[in-house]
C-alpha positions in Angstrom: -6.9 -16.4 -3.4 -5.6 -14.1 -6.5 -3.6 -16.2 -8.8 -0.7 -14.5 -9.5 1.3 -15.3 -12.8 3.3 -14.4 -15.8 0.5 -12.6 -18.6 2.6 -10.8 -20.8 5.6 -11.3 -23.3 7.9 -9.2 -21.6 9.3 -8.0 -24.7 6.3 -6.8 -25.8 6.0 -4.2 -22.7 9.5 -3.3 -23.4 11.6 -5.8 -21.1 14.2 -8.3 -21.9 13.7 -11.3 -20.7 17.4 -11.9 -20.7 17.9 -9.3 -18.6 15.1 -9.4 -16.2 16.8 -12.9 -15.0 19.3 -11.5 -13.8 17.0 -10.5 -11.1 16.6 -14.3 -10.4 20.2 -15.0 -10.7 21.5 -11.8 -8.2 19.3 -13.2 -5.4 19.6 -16.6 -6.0 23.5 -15.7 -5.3 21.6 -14.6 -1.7 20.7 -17.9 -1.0 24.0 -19.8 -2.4 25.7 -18.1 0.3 22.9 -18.4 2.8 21.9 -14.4 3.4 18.6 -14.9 2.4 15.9 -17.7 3.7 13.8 -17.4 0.5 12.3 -14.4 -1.8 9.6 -13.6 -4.3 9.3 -10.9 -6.7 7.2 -9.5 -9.4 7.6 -6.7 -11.8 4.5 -5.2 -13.3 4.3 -2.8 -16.9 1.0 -1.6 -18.2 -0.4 -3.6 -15.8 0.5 -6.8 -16.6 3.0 -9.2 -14.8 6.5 -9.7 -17.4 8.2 -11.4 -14.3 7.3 -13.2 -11.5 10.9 -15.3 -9.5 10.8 -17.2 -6.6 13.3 -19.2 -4.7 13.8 -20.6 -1.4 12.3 -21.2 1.7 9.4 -19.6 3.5 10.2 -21.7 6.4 13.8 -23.8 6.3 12.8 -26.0 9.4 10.3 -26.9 8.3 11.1 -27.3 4.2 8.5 -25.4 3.2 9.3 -23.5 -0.3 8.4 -20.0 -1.3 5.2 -19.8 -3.5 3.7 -17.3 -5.4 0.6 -18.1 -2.7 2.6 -17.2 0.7 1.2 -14.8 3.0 4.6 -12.3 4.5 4.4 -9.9 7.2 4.5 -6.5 5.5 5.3 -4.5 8.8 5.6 -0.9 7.0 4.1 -2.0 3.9 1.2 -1.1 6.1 1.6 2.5 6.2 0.4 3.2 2.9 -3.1 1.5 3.4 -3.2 2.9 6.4 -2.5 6.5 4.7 -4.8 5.8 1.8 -7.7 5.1 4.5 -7.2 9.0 5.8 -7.3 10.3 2.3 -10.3 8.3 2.0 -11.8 10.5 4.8 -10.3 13.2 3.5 -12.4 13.1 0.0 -15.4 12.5 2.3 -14.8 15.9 4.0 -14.4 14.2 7.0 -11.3 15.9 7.7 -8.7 17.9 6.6 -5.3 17.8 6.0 -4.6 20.8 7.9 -7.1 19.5 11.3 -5.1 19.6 13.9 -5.7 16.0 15.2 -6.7 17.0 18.7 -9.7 17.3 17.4 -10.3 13.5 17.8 -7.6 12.7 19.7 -7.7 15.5 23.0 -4.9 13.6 24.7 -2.5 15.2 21.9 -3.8 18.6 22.7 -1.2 19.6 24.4 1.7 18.4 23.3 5.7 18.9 24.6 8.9 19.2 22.7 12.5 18.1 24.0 14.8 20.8 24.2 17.9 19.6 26.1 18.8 16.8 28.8 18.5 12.9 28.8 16.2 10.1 29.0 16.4 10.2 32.3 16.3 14.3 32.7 15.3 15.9 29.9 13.6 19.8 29.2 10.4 20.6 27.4 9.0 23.2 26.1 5.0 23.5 24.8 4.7 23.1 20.6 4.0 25.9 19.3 2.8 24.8 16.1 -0.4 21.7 17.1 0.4 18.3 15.8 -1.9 18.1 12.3 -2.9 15.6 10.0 -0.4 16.3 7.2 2.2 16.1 10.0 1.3 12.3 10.6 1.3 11.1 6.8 5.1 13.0 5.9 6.4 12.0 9.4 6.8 15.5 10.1 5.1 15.6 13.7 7.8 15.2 16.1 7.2 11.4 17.2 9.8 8.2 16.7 10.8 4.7 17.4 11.9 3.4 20.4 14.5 1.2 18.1 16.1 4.3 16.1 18.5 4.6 19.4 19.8 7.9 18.2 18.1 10.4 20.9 17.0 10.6 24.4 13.7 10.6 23.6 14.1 7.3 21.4 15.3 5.7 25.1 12.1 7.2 26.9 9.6 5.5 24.1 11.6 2.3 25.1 11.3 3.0 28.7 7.4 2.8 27.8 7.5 0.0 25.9 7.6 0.8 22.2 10.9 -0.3 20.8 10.0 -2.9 17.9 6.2 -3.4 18.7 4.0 -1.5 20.9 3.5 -1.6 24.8 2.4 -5.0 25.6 -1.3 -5.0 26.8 -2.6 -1.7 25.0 -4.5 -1.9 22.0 -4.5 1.0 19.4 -6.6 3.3 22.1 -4.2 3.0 24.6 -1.5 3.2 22.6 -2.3 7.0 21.3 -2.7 7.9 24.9 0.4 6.6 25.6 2.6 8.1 23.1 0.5 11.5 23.8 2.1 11.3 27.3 5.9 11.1 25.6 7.7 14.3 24.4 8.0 15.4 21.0 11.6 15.2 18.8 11.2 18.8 17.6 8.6 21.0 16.6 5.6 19.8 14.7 6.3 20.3 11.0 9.8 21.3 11.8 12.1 18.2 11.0 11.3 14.8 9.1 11.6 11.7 11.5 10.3 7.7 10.5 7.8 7.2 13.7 4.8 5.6 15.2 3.2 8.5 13.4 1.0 6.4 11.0 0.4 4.1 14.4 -1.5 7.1 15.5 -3.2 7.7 12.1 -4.9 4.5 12.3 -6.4 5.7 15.2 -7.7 8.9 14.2 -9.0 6.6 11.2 -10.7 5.1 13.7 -12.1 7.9 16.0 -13.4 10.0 12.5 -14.6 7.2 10.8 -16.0 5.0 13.7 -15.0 1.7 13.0 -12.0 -0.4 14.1 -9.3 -0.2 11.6 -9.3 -4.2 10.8 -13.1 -3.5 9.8 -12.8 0.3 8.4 -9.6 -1.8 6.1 -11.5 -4.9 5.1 -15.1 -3.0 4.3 -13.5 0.1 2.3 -10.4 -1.2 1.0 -9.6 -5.0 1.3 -12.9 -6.4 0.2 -13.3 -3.8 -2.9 -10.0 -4.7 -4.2 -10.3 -8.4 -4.3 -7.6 -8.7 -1.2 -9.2 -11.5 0.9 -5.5 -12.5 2.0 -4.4 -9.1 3.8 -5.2 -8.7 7.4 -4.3 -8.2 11.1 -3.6 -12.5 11.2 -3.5 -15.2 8.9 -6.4 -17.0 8.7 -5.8 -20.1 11.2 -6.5 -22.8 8.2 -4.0 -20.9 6.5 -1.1 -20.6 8.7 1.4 -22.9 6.9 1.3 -20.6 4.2 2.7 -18.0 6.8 6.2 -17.3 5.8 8.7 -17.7 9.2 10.6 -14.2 10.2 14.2 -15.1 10.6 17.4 -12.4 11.7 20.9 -12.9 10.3 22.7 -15.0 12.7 25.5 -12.2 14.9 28.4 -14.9 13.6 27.4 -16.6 10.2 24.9 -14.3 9.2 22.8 -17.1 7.7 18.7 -16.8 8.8 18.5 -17.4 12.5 14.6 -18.4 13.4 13.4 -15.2 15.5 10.4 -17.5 16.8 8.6 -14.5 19.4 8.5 -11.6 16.9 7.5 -14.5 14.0 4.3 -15.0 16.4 3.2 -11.5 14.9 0.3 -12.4 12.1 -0.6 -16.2 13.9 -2.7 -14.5 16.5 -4.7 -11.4 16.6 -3.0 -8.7 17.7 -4.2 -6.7 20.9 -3.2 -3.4 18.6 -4.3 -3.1 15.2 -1.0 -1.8 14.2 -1.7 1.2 11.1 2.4 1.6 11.2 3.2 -1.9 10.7 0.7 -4.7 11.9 -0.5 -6.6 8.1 -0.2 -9.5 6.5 -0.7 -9.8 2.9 0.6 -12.0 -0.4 2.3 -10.9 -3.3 -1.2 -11.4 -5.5 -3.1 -9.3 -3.2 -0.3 -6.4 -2.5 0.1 -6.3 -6.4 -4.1 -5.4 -6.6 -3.0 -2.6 -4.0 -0.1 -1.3 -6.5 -2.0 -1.4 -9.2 -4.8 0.6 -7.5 -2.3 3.5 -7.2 -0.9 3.3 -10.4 -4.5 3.5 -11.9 -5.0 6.8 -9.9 -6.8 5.3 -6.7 -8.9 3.1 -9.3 -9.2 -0.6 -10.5 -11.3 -2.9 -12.1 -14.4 -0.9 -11.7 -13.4 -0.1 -8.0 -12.5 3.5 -6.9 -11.2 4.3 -3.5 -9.3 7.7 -4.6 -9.4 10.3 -7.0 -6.5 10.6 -9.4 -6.0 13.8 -8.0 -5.6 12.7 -4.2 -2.7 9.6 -5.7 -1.1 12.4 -7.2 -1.0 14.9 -4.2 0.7 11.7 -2.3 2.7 11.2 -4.5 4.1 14.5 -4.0 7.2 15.8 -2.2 5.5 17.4 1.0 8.6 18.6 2.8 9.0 22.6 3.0 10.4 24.1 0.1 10.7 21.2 -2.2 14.1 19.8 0.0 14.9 16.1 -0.2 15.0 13.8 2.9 18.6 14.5 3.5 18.4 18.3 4.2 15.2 18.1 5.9 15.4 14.5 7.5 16.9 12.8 10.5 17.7 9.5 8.9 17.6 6.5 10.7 18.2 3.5 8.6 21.6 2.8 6.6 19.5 1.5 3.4 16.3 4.1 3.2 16.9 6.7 0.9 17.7 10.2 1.5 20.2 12.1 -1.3 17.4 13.1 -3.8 14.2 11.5 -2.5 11.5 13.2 -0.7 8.6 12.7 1.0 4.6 12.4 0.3 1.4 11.5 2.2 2.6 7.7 2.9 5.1 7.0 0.5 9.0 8.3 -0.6 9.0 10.0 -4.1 11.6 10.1 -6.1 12.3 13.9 -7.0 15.6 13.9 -8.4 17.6 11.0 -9.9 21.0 12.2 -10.8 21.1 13.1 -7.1 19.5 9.6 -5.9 22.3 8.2 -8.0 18.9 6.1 -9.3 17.8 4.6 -12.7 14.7 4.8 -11.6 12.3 7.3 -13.0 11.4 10.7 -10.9 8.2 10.6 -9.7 8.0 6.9 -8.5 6.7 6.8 -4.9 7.7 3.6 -2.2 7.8 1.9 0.9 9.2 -1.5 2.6 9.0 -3.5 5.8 11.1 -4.2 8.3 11.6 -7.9 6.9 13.3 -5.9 3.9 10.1 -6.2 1.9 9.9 -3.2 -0.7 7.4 -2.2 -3.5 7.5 1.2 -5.5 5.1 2.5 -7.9 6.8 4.3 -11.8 3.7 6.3 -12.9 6.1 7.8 -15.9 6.7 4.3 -17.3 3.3 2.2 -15.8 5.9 0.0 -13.5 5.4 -1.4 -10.7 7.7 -3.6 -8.4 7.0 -6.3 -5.6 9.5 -8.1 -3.6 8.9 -10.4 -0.7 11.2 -12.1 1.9 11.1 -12.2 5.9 14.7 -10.9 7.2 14.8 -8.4 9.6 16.3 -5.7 9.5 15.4 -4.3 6.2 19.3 -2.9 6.3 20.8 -6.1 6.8 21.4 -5.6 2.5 21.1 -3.0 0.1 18.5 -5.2 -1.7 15.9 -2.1 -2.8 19.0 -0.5 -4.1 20.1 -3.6 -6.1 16.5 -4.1 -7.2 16.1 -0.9 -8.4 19.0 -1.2 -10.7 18.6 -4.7 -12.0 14.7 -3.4 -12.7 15.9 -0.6 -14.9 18.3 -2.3 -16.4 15.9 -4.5 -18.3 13.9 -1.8 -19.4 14.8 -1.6 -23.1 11.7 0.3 -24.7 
């Protein structure tokens, strides 16, 4: 277990320490008024930790505090592992950003594309452009989420059985056939669209790398980097330490116990999800972080060239355009005015549009339990924050974060 703790005045990485409690103040004000079940958060410069807050529950029933030691369902916090493990590959020469991916997956070789109609009738027309690996890492390939609920093609994935997990009874395999079989959004490369796409890039990981993802993860990423806590499933002697997933309740709002999708990380999976299937603690997440910050490097341990973290942490969309020209957005808190979007991650590209204090250049995720991290290259920062409320709109927390961050930064 990585002990994770306060090792640095944070004055002397240019923090006030005043100011950084307000961080612990604003979502302590969550819980007062019962929003919130419980939360964690850590705040990283030059690669030390200047502030590490906790409060709350990571299971109210039961009376079970947050510590810095519990293991959270990350949900999309998986996508950038997942994503680093086909750059991987990519420095291997294994494949190429610009394969088309039919080249290990043939079910996607001929892929269809919505062009009018409903769920229920609907017209196709062949791609005309084939579905490639840089398509699957921007989100750029045409697929979605059955739970987006914006387009007849979001109501046929649910007619399949992808809305918030993945067909019952199909493990990652099965699932790539599966959504091979479904029709595309739009034309491959054509639109930007959140999507099972990294679901399916844990497969090819699989298929050009051959190994299973849980082993291809814990061999060539996991193990290196000192992460013994982040996996497909808690380790059974473990599992009190497993945070419970709770929803707002439709009346109070307070943290309603969402008992059958908080079975997701007590048992192993039948898909080893690459979109959103990991578990991980703030200790080990923060090795991941820092990893990227230190250009794919740490402690001795490379898994990336500095070259490859800096092409993902690049805007891919066409021309330089930011998620809201080029996007079909999908969540009332993701960001779209002056953030684009790399090989895994969101970068910042322009801050007076974002309306951000953050820095340009910082790339980020979060889960679907309104976890977040980001990574500030220009001013060695790096963020964590942990809870387990779905969904990560509920509350603008990144946004808030983000700010209340900043904020502190004094030199």
């Amino acid at each position: 277990m990585i002990e994770l703790k306060v090792d640095v005045d944070p004055a002397e990485v240019g923090f006030d320490d005043e100011r950084l409690r307000r961080i612990d103040k604003h979502f302590d004000g969550y819980l007062e008024r019962n929003l919130l079940p419980g939360y964690l958060t850590v705040v990283t410069r030059n690669g030390k930790v200047a502030h590490l807050a906790s409060n709350g529950m990571r299971d109210i029933e039961a009376g079970l505090p947050v510590e810095t030691d519990t293991i959270w369902r990350i949900y999309s916090m998986t996508k950038p592992v997942t994503s680093v493990a086909a750059m991987m590959l990519v420095e291997e020469g294994r494949i190429d950003l610009t394969d088309p991916i039919s080249r290990w997956l043939p079910e996607f070789a001929e892929p269809r594309v919505f062009t009018k109609g409903s769920s229920v009738r609907m017209a196709t027309e062949p791609a005309t452009e084939p579905i490639r690996l840089w398509h699957l890492l921007t989100h750029t390939a045409g697929l979605t989420y059955g739970f987006h609920r914006t387009h007849p093609v979001d109501a046929v994935y649910r007619e399949a059985g992808f809305d918030w997990g993945t067909a019952p009874g199909l493990d990652l395999a099965g699932v790539s056939e599966a959504i091979a079989r479904l029709p595309l959004l739009f034309q491959p490369g054509s639109e930007w669209n959140y999507s099972v796409a990294t679901d399916i890039l844990g497969r090819l990981v699989e298929v050009v790398s051959g190994q299973s993802l849980d082993t291809f993860f814990a061999e060539r990423i996991f193990t290196p980097l000192g992460m013994h806590e982040t996996g497909f499933q808690a380790d059974s002697g473990v599992l009190d330490r497993l945070a419970a997933l709770y929803v707002p309740h439709p009346k109070t709002k307070a943290p309603f116990r969402h008992d059958e999708m908080g079975a997701v990380g007590r048992v192993a999976p039948t898909c080893l999800s690459g979109g959103g299937g990991l578990v991980s603690t703030a200790g080990d997440y923060h090795r991941f972080t820092q990893m990227l910050l230190r250009g794919g490097e740490l402690d001795g341990v490379r898994l990336l060239s500095p070259r490859t973290v800096q092409v993902m942490a690049s805007n891919h969309l066409p021309g330089g355009v930011d998620l809201e020209t080029y996007g079909r957005p999908a969540f009332s808190e993701a960001p779209y005015h002056g953030f684009g979007f790399g090989l895994g991650f969101s970068v910042l590209d322009d801050t007076v549009k974002a309306k951000s204090l953050a820095s340009a250049g910082e790339f980020a995720w979060g889960g679907a339990a309104s976890t977040a991290f980001w990574v500030d290259p220009d001013e060695d920062i790096t963020v964590l924050f942990f809870t387990q409320l779905l969904p990560s709109s509920t509350y603008p927390i990144r946004v808030e974060l983000r700010n209340l961050v900043y904020q502190a930064l004094v030199g």
